[in-house]
C-alpha positions in Angstrom: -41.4 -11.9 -37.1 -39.1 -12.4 -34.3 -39.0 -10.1 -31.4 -36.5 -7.2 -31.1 -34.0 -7.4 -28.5 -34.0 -3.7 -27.8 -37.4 -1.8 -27.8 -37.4 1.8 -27.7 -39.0 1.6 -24.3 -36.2 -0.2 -22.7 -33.8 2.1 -24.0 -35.7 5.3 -22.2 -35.7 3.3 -19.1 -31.9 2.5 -19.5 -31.7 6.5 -20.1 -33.5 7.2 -17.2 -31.3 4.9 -15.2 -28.3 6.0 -16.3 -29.6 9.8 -15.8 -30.6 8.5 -12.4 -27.4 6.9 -11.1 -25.2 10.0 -12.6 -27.2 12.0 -9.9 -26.6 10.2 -7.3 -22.9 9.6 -8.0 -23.2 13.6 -8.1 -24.7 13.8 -4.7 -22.3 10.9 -3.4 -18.8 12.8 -4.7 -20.6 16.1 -2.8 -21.0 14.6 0.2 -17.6 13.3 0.2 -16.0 16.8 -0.1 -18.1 17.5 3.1 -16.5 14.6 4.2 -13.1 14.9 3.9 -13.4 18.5 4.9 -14.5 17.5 8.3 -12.0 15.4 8.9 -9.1 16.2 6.8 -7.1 17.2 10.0 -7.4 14.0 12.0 -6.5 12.6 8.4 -3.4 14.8 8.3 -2.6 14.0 11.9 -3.2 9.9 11.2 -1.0 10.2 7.8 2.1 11.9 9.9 1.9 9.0 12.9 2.1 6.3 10.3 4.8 8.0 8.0 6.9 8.4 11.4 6.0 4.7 12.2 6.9 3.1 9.4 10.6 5.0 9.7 11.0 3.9 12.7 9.9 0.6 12.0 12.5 0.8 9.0 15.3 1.7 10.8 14.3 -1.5 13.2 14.5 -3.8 10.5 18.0 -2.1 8.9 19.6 -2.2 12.3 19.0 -6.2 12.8 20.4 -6.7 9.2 23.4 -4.8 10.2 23.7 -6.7 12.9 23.2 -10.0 11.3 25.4 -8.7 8.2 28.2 -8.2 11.1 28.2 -11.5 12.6 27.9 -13.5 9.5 31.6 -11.2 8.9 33.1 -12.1 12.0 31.9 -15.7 11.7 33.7 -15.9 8.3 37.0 -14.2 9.5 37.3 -16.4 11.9 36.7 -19.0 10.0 39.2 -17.8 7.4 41.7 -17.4 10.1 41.4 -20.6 11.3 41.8 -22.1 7.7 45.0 -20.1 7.1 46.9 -21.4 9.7 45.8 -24.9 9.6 47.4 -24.8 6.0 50.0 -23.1 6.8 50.8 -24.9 9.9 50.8 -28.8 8.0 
């Protein structure tokens, strides 16, 4: 008779385990909440320097666009310019 993959011992022990780590993870997510109660205002004060960072970072990057946006149009006027009265000059 072959032998049984699953014996009822090994399925207490997984039990126990199981039982065993659910404490733990218990103990873990309260010691967490002590945690993040301790420092939950240097949190708040980190979260509100790095919003106002990357806005002004933001704002960086949107005003060299603009500014790259605004030469590309002058370049291009000028180029039209020059276009329009070499055709209409010939």
């Amino acid at each position: 008779m072959p032998k049984p993959l699953l014996t009822d011992e090994m399925i207490q022990q997984a039990a126990r385990e199981k039982e065993r780590l659910e404490r733990e993870i218990a103990q873990a997510r309260q010691d967490d909440t002590q945690l993040i109660k301790q420092f939950a205002p240097q949190k708040a004060k980190l979260e509100k320097n790095s919003v106002y960072k990357s806005r002004r970072i933001e704002s960086q990057k949107r005003e060299q666009r603009g500014k790259k946006i605004t030469k590309y149009i002058v370049i291009l006027v000028v180029l039209l310019i020059i276009i329009t009265v070499i055709v209409f000059k010939f």
